[in-house]
N, C-alpha and C positions, 0 to 999 in steps of 0.2 A: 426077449426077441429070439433067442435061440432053441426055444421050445415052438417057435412055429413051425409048422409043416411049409413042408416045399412047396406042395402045391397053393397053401396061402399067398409063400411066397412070393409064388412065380403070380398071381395076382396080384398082389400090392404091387410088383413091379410094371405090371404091364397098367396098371391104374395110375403108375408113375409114367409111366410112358405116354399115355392116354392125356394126361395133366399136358406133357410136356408138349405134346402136338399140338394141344390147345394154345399153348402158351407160343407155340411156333406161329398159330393161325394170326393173335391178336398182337404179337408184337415181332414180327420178322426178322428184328434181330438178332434171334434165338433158332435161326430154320436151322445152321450148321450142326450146333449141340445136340437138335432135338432130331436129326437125320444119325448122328451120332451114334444116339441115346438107342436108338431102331435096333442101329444092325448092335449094339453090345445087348439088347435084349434078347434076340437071334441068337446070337454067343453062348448066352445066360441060359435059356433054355436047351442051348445044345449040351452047356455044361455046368446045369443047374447042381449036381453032384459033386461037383469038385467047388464049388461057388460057395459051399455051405460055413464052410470057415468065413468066408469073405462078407457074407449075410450083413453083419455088425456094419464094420467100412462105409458097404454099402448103401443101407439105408442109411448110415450119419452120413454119409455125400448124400445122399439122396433129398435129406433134411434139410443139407443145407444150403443144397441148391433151390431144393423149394422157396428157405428164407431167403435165398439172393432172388428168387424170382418174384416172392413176394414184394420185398425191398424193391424192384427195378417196375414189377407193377403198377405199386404204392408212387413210387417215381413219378409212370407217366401216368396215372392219374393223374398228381399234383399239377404234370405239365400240361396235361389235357384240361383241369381246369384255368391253367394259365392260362391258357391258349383259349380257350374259352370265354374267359375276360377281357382280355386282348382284341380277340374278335368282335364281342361285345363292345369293346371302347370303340376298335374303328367302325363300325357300323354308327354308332354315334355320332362318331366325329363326320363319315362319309354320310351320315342324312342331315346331318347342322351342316355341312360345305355344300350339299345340292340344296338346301335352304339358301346359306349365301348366295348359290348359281342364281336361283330363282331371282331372287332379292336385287341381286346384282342385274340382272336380264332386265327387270322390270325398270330397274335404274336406269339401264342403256337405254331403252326404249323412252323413256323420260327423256332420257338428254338427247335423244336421238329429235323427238318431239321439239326440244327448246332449241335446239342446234337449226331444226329449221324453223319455227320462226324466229333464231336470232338472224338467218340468212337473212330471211324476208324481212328484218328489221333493220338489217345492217345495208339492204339494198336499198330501203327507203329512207335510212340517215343520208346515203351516198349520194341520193338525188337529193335529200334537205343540204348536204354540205355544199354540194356542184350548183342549188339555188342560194345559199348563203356565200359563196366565192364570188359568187355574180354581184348580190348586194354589195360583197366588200370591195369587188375592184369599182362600184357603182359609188360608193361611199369613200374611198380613195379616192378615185375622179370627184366629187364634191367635198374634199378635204382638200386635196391639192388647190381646188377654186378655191376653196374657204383661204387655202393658206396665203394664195395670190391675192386676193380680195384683202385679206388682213393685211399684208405687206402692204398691199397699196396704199390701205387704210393708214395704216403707222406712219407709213409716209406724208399722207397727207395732213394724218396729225402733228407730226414732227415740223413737217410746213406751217401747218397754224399755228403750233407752239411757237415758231420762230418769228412769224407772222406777229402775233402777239407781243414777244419780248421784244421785236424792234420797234413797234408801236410802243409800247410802253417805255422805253429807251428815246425815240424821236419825242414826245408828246411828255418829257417831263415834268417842266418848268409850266406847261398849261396844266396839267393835274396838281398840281401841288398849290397851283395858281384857283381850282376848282372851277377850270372853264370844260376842261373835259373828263370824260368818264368811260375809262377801258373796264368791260368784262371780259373774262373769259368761260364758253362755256364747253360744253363735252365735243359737238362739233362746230362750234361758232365763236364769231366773236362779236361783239358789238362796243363802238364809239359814239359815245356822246359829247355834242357837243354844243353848249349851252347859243342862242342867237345870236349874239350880241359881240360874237367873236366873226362872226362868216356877215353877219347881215347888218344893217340900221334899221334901229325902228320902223317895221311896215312896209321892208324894203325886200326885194330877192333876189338884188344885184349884191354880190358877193363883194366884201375890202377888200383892200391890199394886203391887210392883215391875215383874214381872211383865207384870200390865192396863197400867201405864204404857207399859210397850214394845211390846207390841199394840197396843195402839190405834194409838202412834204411825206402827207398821208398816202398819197399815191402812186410814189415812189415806189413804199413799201408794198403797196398792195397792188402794183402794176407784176411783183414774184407771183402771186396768185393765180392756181389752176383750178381748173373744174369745182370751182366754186361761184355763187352767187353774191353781188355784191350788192343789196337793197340799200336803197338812201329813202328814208322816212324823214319826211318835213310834220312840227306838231309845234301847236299856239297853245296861247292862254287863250279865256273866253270872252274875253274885251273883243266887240266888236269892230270892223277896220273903219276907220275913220272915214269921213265922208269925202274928204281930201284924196283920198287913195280906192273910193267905192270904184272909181271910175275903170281902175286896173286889177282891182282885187274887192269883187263884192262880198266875200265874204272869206272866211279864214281856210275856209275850203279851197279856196283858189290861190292864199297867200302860203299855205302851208306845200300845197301841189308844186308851186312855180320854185319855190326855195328847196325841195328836195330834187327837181328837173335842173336846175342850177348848178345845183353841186356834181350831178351825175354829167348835165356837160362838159361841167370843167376838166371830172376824172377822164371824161374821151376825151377833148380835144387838147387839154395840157399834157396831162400825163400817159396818155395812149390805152388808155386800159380800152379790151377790147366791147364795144358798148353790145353785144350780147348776152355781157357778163354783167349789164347793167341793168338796174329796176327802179324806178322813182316813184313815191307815195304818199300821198298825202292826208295827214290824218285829223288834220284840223285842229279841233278840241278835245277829241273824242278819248283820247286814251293818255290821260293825263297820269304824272309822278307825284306829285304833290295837290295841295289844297289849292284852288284857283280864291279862295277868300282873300289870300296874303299876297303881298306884291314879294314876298320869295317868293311863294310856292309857284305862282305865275311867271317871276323867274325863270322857275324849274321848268316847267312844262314849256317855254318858247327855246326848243332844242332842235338841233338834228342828227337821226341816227343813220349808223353807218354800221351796216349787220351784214358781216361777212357768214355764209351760209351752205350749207350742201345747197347743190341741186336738186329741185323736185323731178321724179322720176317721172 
């Protein structure tokens, strides 16, 4: 190094200086040094003669500022490909988020889409509900009837229940006796009661016996509302005797008179109101037993007493 000439010198130096402006252009944090560097060149060649001992020093800073520059170069490479990566990732990430936008947008308008017809569907629930409020306050109003209807009903049943048990309670001693015969049905009742307690032989003038069991019957059944009260008159199929043709030609008219009999007696002894009365006569015709046998002819020479709703 000390065998160079000055004038080499003074080129390597100004080629360092050249370096060093460059190194000012591309990394600006080196303008102050490299402004520096100028005017000690300036210096250097004013006093490149006196400088020649210094030559050594020199070029070893020289060097080793080139290695810090190389070193601070290398640096921002490294960081310019960081930075480079970097920008590379968010340009990534910044076109996968305008995909989401997208994606998402496309979604809004979707639900934007479903938002209104769920309006239009929620306005047309609103008119099903505001027409189903109607049917229910309509169906409450025929609930509330139902429920009054039923009351009534219960009631009325609770009255033929009791209807019934006082019947069966007055009428003991003749059931156990097998002169009469209480049902009870869902809404009805019916008594039976065999002839031969109310009538004589071929007769449709009621006994004393008879009157005694009417009345008592209609006692009970004088409590009775809005009900029907049928009296059914029914023979065996023996012919009416010629004896009695004259009042009763035929079973048709002995069965008719013995059920009109008993509904008189219910108005005029025991006041039942006779609207509430029905008399029937059914002859032979719908007999309980065998008419072969003088029981079963027994049987069938009865009269019923068929407590009833009213036909509407």
């Amino acid at each position: 190094m000390r065998n160079v000439s000055p004038m080499l010198l003074t080129i390597l130096l100004a080629a360092a200086l050249i370096l060093e402006l460059l190194l000012y252009d591309l990394y600006r944090n080196t303008n102050k040094e490299l402004l520096l560097s100028q005017d000690k060149v300036v210096q250097l060649n004013e006093r490149v003669s006196q400088l020649s001992a210094k030559n050594r020093e020199s070029a070893e800073e020289l060097e080793r500022k080139i290695t810090e520059k190389d070193r601070a170069l290398s640096e921002c490479e490294k960081t310019n490909r960081t930075c480079e990566k970097d920008l590379l990732k968010e340009q990534q990430i910044n076109t996968h988020l305008r995909n989401e936008i997208a994606s998402k947008d496309a979604s809004l308008n979707e639900l934007w889409e479903n938002l209104k017809e769920d309006q239009s569907r929620i306005r047309f629930l609103e008119e099903e509900v505001a027409n189903s409020q109607n049917e229910i306050e309509g169906l409450q109003e025929e609930l509330s009837s139902f429920k009054e209807k039923k009351t009534m009903a219960e009631k009325k049943v609770g009255r033929l229940k009791t209807t019934y048990e006082s019947l069966i309670s007055e009428l003991k001693q003749q059931i156990e006796d097998q002169e009469v015969t209480i049902k009870e049905y869902e809404e009805k009742i019916s008594v039976t009661m065999v002839d031969h307690i109310l009538f004589e032989l071929g007769m449709a003038a009621i006994t004393p016996y008879g009157k005694n069991i009417l009345q008592r019957v209609g006692t009970i059944l004088n409590n009775i509302q809005d009900r029907k009260i049928r009296v059914v008159g029914h023979t065996d199929n023996i012919p009416i005797t010629p004896d009695y043709q004259h009042k009763f030609p035929t079973n048709w008219e002995l069965s008719a008179a013995r059920a009109a009999a008993v509904a008189r007696h219910f108005q005029n002894e025991s006041g039942i109101d006779p609207g509430m009365l029905e008399a029937v006569g059914r002859s032979f015709y719908d007999p309980v037993a065998s008419n072969q046998t003088p029981e079963g002819r027994a049987q069938n020479r009865r009269v019923e007493i068929i407590i009833a709703p009213k036909l509407e």
